[in-house]
Residue frames relative to the residue before (quaternion, step in Angstrom):
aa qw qx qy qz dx dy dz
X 1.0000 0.0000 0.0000 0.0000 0.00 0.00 0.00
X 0.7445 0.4505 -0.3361 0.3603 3.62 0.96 -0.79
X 0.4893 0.6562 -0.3212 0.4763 3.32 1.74 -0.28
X 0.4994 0.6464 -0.3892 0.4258 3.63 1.44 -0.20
X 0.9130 0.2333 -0.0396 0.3322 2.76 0.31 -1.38
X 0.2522 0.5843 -0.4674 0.6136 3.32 2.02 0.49
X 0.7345 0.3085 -0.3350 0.5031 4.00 -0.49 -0.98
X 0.4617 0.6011 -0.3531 0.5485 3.82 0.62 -0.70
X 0.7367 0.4552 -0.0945 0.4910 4.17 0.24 -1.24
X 0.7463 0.4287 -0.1856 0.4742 3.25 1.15 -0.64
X 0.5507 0.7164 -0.1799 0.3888 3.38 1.59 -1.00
X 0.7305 0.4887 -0.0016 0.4769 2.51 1.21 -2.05
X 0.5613 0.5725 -0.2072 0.5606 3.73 1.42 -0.77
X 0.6612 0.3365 -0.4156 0.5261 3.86 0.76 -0.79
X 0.7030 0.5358 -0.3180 0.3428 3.65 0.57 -1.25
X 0.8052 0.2499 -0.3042 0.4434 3.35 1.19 0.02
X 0.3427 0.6087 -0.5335 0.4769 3.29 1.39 0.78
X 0.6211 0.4919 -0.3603 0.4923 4.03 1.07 -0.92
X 0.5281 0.6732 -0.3593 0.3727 4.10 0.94 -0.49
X 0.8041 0.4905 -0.1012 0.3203 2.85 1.36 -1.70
X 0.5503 0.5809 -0.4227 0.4256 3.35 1.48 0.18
X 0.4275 -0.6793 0.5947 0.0453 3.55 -0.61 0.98
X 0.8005 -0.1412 0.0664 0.5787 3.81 0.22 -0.86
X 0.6326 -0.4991 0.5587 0.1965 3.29 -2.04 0.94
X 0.2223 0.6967 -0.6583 -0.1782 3.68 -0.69 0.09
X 0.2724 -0.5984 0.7533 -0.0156 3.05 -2.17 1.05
X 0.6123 -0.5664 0.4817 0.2690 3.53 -1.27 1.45
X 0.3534 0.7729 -0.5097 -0.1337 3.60 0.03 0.39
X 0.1546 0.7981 -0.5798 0.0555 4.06 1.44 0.73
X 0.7073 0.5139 -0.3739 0.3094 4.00 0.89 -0.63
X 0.4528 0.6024 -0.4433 0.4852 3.39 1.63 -0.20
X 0.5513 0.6579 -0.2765 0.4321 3.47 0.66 -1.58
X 0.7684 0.4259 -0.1574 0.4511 3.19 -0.01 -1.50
X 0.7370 0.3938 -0.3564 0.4179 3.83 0.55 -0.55
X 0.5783 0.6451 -0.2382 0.4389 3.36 1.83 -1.04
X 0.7896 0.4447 -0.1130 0.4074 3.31 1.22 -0.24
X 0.4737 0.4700 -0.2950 0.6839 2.93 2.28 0.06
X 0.5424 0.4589 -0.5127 0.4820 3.43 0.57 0.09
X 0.6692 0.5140 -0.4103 0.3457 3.06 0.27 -1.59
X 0.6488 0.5406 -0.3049 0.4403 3.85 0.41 -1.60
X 0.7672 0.2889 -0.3454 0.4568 4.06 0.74 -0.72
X 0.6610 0.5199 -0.3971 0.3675 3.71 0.93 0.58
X 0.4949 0.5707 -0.4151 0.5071 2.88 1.81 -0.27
X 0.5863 0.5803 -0.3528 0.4416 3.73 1.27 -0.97
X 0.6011 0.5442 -0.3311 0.4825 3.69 0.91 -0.89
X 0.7009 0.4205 -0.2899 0.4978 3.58 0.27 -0.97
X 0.6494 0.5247 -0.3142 0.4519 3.73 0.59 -0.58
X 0.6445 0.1702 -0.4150 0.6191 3.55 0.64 -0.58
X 0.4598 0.5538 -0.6123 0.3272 3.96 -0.07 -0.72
X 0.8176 0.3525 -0.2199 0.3987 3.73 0.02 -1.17
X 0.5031 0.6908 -0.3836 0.3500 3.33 1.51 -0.52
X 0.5430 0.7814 -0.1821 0.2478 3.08 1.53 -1.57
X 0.5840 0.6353 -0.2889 0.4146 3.46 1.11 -0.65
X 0.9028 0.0722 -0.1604 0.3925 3.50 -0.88 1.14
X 0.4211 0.6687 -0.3943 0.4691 3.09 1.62 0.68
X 0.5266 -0.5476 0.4546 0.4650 3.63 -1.29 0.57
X 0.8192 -0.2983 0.3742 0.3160 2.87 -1.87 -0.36
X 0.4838 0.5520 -0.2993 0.6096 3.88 1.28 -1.69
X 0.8966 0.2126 -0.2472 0.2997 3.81 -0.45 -0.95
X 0.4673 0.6090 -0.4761 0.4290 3.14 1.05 0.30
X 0.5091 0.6179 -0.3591 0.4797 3.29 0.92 -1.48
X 0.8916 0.1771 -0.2158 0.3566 3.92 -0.12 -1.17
X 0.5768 0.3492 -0.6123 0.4128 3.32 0.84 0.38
X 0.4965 0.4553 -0.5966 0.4363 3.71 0.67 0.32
X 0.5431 0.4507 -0.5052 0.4968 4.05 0.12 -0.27
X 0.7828 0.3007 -0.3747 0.3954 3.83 -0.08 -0.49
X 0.6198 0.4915 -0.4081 0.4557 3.66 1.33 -0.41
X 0.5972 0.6507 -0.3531 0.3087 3.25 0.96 -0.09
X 0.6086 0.4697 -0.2375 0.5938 2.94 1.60 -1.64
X 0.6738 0.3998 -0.4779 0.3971 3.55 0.09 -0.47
X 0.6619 0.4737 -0.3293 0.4785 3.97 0.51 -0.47
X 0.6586 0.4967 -0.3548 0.4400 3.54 1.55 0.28
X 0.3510 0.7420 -0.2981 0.4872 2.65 2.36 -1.11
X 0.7557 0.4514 -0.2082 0.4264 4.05 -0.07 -2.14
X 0.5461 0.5616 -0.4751 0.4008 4.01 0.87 -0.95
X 0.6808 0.5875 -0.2075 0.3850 2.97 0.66 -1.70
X 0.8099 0.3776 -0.2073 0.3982 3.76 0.40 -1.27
X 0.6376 0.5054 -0.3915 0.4299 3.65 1.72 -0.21
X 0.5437 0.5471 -0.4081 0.4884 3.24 1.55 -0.33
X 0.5648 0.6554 -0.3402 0.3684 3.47 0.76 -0.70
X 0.6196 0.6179 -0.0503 0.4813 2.83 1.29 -2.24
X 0.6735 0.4119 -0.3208 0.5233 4.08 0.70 -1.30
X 0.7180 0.5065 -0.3697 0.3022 4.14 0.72 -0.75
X 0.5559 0.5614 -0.3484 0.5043 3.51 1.83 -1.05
X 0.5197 0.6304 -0.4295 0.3848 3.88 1.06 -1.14
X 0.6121 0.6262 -0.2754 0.3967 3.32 0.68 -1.78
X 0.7704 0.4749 -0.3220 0.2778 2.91 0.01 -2.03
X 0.6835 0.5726 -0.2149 0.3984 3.45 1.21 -1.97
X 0.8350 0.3622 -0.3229 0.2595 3.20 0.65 0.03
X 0.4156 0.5929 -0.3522 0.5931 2.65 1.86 0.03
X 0.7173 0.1367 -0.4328 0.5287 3.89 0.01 0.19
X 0.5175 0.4766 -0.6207 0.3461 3.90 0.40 0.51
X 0.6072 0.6538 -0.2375 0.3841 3.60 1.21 -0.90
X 0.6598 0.4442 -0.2890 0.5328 3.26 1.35 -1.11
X 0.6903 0.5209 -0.2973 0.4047 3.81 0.92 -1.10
X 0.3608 0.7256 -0.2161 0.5447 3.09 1.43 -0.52
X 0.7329 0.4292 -0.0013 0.5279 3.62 0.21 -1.85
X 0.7581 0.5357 -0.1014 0.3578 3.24 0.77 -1.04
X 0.6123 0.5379 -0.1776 0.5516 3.23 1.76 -1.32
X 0.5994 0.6333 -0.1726 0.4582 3.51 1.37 -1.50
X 0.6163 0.4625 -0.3325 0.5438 3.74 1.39 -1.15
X 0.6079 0.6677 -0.3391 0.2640 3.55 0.57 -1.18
X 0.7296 0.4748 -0.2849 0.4014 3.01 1.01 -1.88
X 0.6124 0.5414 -0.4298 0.3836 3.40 0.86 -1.68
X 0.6200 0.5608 -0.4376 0.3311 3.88 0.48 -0.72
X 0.6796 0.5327 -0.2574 0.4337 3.33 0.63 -0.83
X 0.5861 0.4875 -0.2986 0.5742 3.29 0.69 -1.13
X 0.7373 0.1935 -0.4539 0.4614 3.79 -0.40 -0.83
X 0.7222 0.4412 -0.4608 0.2673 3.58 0.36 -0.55
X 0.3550 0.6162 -0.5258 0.4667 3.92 1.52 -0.03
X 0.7131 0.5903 -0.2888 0.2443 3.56 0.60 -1.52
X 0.7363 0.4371 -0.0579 0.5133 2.96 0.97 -1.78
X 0.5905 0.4973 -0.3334 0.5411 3.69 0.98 0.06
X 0.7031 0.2100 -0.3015 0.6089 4.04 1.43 -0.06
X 0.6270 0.3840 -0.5781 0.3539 3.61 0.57 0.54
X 0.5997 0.6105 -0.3812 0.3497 3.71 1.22 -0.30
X 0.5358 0.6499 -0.3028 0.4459 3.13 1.94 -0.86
X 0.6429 0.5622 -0.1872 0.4853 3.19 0.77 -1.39
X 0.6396 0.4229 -0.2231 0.6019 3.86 0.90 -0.67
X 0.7405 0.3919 -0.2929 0.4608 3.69 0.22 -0.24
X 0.7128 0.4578 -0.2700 0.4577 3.34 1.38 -0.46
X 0.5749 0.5248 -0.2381 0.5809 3.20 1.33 -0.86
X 0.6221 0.4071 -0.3724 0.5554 4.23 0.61 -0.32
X 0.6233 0.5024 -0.3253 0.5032 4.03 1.03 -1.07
X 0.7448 0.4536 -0.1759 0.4567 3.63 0.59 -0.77
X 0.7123 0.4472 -0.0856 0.5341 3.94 1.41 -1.09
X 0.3786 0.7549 -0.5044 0.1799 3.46 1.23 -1.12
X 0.6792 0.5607 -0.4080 0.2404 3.78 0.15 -1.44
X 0.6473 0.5315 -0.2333 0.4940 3.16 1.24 -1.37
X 0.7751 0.4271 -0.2869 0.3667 3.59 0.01 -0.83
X 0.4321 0.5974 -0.3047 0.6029 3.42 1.44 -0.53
X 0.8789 0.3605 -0.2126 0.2288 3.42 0.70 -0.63
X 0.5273 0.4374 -0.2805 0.6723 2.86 2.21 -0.72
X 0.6972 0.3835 -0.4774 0.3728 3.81 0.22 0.17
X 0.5976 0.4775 -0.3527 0.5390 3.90 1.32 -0.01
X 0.3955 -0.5999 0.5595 0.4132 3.91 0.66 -0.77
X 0.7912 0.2755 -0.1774 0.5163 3.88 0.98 -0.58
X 0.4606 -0.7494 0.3770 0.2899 2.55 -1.39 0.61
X 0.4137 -0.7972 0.3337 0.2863 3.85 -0.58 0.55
X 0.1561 -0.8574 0.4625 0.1631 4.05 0.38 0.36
X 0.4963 0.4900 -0.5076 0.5059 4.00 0.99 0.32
X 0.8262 -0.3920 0.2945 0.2775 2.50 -2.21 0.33
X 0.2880 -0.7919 0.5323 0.0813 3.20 -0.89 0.93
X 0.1144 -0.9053 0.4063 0.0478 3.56 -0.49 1.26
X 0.3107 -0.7944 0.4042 0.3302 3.54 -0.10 1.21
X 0.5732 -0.6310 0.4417 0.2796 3.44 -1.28 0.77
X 0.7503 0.3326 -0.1473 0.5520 3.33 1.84 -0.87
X 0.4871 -0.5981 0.5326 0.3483 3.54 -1.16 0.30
X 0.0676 -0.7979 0.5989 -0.0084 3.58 -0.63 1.24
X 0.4903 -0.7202 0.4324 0.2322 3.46 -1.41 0.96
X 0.5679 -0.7158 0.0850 0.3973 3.77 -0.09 0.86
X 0.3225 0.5199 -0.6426 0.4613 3.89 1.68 0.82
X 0.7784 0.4895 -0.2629 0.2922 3.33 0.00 -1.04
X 0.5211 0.5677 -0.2962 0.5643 3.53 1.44 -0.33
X 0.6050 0.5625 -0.3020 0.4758 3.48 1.09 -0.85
X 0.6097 0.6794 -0.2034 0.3539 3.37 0.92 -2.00
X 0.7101 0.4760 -0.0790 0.5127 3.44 1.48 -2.06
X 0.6233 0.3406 -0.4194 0.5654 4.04 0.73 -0.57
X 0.5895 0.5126 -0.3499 0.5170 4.10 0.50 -0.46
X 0.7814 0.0858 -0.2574 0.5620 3.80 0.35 0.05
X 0.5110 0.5569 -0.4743 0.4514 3.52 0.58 0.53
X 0.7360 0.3577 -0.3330 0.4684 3.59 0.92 -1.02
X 0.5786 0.5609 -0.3634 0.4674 3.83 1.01 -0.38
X 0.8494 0.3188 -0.2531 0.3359 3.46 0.43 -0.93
X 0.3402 0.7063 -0.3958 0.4783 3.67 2.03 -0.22
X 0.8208 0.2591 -0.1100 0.4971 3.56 0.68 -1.05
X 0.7180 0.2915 -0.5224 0.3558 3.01 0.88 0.57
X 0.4948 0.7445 -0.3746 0.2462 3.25 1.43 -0.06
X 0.4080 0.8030 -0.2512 0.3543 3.07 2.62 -1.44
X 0.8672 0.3154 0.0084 0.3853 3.23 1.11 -1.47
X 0.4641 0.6999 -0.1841 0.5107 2.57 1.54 0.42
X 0.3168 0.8073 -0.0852 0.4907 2.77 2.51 -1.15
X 0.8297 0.3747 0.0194 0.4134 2.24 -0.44 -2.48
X 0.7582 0.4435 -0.2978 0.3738 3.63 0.45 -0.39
X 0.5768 0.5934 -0.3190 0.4620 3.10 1.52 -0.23
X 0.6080 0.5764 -0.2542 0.4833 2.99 1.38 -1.23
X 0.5858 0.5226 -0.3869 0.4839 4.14 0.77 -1.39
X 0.5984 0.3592 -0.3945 0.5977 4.46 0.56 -1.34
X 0.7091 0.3409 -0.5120 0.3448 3.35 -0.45 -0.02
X 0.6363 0.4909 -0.3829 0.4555 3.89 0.59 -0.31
X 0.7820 0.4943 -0.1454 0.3508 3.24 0.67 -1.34
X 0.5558 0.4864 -0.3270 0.5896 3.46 1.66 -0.85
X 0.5513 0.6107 -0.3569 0.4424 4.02 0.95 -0.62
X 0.6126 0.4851 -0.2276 0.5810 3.39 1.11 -1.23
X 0.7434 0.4263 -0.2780 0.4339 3.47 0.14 -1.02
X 0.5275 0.5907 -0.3621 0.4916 3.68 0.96 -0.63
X 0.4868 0.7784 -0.2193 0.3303 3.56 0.96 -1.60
X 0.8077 0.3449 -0.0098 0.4780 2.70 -0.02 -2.22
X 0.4983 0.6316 -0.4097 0.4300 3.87 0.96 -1.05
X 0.6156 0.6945 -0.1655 0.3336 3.10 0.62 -1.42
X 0.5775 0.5199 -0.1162 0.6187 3.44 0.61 -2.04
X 0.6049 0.6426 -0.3118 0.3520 3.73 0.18 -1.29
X 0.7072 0.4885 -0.1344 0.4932 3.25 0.04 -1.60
X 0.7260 0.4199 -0.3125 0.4460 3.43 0.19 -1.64
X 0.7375 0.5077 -0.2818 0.3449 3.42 0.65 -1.41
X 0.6785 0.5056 -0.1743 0.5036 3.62 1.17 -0.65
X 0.4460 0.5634 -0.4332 0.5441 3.48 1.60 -0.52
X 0.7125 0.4734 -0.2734 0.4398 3.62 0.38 -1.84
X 0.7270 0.3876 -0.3350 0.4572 3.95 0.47 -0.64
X 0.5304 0.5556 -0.3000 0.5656 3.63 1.02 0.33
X 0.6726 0.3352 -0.1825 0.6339 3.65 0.72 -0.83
X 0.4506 0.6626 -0.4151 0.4309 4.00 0.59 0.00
X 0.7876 0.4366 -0.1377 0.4125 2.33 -0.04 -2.71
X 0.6697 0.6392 -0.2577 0.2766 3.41 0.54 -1.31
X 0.7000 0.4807 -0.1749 0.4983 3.19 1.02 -1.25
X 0.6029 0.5376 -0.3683 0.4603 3.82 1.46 -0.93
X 0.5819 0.5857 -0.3794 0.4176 3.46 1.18 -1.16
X 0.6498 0.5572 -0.2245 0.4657 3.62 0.83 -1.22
X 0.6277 0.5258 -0.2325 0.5249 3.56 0.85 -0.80
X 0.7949 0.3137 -0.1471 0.4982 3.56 0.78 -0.79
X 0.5968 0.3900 -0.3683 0.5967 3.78 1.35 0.76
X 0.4122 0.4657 -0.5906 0.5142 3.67 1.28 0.23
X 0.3860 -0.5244 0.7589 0.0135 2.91 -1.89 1.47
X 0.7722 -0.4833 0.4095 -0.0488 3.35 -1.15 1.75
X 0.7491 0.5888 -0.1534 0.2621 3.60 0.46 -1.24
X 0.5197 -0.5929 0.5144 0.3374 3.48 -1.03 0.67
X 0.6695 -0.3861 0.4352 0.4618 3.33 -1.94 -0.30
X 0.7371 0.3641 -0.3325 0.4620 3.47 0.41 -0.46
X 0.5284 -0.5626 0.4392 0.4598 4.19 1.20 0.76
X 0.3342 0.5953 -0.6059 0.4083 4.27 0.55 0.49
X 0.3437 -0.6912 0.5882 0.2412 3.30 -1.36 0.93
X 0.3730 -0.6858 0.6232 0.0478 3.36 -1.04 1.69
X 0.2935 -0.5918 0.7393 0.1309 4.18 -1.06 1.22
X 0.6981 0.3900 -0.3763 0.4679 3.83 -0.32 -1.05
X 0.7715 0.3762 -0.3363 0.3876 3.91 0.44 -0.70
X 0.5840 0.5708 -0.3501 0.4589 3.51 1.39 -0.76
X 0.6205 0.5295 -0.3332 0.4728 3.79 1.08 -1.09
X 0.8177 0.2794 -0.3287 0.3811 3.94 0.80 -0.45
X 0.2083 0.7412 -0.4445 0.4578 2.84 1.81 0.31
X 0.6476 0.7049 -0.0705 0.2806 3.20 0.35 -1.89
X 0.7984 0.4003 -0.0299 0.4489 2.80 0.58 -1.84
X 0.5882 0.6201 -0.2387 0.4609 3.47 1.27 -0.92
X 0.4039 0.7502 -0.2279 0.4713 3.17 1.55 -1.20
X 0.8694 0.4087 -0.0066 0.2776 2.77 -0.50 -1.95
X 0.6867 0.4340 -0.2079 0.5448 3.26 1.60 -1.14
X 0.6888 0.2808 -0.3864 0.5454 4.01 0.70 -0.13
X 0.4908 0.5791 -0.3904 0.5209 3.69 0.78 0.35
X 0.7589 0.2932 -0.2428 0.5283 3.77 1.22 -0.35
X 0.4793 0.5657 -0.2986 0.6008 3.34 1.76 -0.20
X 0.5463 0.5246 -0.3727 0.5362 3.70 0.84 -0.43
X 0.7664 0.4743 -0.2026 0.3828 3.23 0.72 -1.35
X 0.6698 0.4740 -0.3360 0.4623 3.22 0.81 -1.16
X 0.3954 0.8235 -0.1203 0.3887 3.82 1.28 -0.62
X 0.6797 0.5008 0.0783 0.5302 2.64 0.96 -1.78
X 0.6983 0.3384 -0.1078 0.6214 3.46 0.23 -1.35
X 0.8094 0.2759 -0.3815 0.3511 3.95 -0.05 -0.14
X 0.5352 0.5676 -0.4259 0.4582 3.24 1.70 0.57
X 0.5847 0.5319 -0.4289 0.4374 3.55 1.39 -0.77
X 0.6949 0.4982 -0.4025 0.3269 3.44 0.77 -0.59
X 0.3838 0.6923 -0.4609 0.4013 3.10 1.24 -0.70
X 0.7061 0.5589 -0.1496 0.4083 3.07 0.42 -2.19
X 0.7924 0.1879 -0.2334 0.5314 3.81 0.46 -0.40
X 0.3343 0.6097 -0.4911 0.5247 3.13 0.87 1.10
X 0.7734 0.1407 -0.0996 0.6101 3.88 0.68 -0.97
X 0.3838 0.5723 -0.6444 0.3313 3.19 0.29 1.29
X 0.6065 0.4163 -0.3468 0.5819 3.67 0.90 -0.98
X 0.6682 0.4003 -0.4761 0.4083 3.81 0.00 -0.81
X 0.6169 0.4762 -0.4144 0.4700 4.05 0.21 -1.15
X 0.6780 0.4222 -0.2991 0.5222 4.15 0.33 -0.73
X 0.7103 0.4127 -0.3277 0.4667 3.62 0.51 -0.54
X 0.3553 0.7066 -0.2058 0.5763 3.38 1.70 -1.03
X 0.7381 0.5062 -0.1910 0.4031 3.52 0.26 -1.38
X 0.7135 0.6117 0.0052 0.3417 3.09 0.93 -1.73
X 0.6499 0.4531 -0.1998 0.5766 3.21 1.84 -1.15
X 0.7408 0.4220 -0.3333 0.4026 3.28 1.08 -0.71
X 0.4686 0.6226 -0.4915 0.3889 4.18 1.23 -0.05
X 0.7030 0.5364 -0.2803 0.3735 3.33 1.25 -1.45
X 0.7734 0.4363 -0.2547 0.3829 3.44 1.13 -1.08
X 0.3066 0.6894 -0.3658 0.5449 3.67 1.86 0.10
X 0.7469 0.3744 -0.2069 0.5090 3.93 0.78 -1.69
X 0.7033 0.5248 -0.2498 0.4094 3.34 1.10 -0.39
X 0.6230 0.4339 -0.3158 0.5691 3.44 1.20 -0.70
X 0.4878 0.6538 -0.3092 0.4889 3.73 1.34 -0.88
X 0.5018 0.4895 -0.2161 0.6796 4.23 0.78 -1.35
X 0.7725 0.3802 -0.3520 0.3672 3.66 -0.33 -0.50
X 0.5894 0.4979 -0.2726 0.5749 3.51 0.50 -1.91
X 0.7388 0.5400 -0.2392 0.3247 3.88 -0.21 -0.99
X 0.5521 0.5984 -0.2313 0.5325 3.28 1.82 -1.87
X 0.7659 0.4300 -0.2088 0.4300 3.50 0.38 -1.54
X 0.5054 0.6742 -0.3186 0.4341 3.75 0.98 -0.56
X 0.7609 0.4032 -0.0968 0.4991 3.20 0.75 -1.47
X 0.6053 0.5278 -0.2939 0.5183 3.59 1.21 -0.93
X 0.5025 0.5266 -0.4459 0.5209 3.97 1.24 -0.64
X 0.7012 0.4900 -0.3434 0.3877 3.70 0.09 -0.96
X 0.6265 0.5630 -0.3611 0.4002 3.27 0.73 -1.17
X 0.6478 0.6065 -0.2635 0.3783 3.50 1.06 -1.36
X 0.6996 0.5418 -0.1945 0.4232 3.25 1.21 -1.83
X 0.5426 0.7323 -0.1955 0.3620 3.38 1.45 -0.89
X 0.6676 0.3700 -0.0394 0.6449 3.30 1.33 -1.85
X 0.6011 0.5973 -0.3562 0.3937 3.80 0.77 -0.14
X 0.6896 0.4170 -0.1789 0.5644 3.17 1.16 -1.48
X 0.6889 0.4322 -0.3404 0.4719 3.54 0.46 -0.68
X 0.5336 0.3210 -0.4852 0.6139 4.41 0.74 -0.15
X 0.5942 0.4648 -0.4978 0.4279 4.28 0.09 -0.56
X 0.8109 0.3342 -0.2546 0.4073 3.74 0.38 -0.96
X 0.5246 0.6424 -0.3477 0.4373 3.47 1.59 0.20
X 0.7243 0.3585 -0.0556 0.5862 3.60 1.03 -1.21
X 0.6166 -0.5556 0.4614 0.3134 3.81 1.31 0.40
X 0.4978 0.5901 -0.4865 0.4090 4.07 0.88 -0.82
X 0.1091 -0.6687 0.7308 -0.0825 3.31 -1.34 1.42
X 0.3764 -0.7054 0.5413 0.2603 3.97 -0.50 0.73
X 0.3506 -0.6767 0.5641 0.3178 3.43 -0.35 0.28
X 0.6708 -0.6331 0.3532 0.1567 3.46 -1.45 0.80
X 0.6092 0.5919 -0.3042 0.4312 3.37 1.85 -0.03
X 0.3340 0.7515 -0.3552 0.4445 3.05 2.12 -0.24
X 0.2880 -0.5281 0.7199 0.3462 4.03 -0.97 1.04
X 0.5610 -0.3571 0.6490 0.3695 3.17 -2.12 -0.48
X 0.1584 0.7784 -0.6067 0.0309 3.00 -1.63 1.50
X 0.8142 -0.4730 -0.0474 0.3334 3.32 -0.73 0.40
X 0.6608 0.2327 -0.1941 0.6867 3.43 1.51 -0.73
X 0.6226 0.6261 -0.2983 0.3624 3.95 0.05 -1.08
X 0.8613 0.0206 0.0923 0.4992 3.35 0.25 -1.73
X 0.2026 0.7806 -0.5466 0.2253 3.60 1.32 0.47
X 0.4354 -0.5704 0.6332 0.2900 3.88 -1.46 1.19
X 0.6770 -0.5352 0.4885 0.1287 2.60 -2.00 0.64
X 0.3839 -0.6592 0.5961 0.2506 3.56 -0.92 0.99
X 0.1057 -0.6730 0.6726 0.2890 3.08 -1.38 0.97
């Protein structure tokens, strides 16, 4: 843990060592240097120019031939002069560019160096649980943190370990009871159907039994055919019934289970509730011991930092 916030101290120290530069320098002595040979061949220009006075015609002419060359001389050295300009600003532009990459590096790497923190602590401190929702069970040995925790936070981690072990136990166990009872209830569902299929195929057949018309081949009403008529009747009409009645029971069979059913799911609701609430409170605890080692070692987050969960978390009002 103390290695956190050392590397954390260091992060935060380069990124503001890159703040502190104020200006870019760029070599510019070859600008200089041309800017000042100009200057020195206009002073030369102006010297013969004025020199010119009271001379013949012939010597004018050649100090115009050297004012020329020199004024070919200055063409020459601003062009010279416009490529070094160029050049200089192009590596002030790139250092510039460069300094700007540097920071942004740092900064994401300030960034990405407190959300991993924040993830390694929170898995060192939570493990029990997650171990448990990725297994389906719950695990009751020793739990080893993945991360090296300083001894608030070690505290923070035996304090939600002993609360959430027992509640996870039961949490278990209730999972384990819906699983019997929905099995049962599935059962019976079953039975249901069948039993209601069969009182459906009865009835049907009594209905059918009791619209056969009686009658000989020649359409004479037949007694001996109406009586098994009758009888046939009567017998899928008591199959319906009997049918019937071993479905209501069925049926009052999964009343107490669906209420008990009911009963498992309020507790596990108060229990998953006790958790969500557990872990809430265990975040603070974290945020709590975070801010207070940040205000111990002087470590101020810098302001480019989003809000995150333990590090840069807003203030409660």
């Amino acid at each position: 843990m103390e290695n956190i916030f050392k590397e954390l101290k260091e992060k935060i120290g380069r990124y503001e060592k890159f703040l502190e530069v104020k200006t870019i320098e760029v070599d510019s002595s070859e600008v200089s240097k041309i800017e000042n040979e100009i200057k020195v061949i206009k002073s030369k220009i102006e010297e013969l120019t004025n020199s010119m006075e009271g001379k013949s015609k012939i010597e004018k002419m050649k100090v115009t031939l050297n004012i020329s060359s020199l004024e070919s001389e200055i063409t020459l050295k601003e062009m010279d002069l416009d490529d070094k300009k160029e050049k200089s600003k192009d590596e002030y532009e790139k250092k510039v560019k460069s300094h700007n990459n540097e920071i942004e590096i740092v900064k994401q790497e300030i960034e990405n160096f407190i959300i991993d923190s924040e993830n390694n602590i929170e898995d060192s401190i939570k493990n029990i649980k997650k171990m448990s929702t990725n297994t389906k069970s719950v695990t009751l040995g020793t739990n080893i943190s993945v991360f090296p925790l300083g001894n608030d936070l070690e505290e923070v981690k035996g304090y939600y370990e002993n609360i959430v072990k027992a509640e996870l136990t039961n949490l278990n166990s209730i999972e384990t009871e819906e699983k019997r009872i929905n099995k049962n209830l599935k059962e019976i569902k079953e039975k249901l159907d069948y039993y209601y299929e069969q009182t459906d195929a009865y009835q049907s057949q009594a209905t059918q039994w009791a619209m056969k018309r009686p009658t000989t081949f020649f359409g004479d009403y037949d007694e001996d055919k109406a009586e098994d008529y009758m009888e046939s009747m009567k017998y899928c009409q008591n199959e319906a019934q009997k049918y019937r009645k071993m479905a209501y029971d069925e049926n009052d069979k999964m009343i107490p289970l669906q209420k008990e059913l009911d009963k498992l799911k309020i507790k596990k609701d108060a229990i998953e509730n006790k958790l969500k609430v557990i872990d809430e409170m265990v975040d603070e605890m974290i945020k709590e011991v975070i801010k207070e080692e940040l205000k111990k070692r002087e470590i101020v987050v810098p302001s480019f930092v989003p809000v995150t969960k333990y590090f840069n978390a807003p203030n409660e009002e």
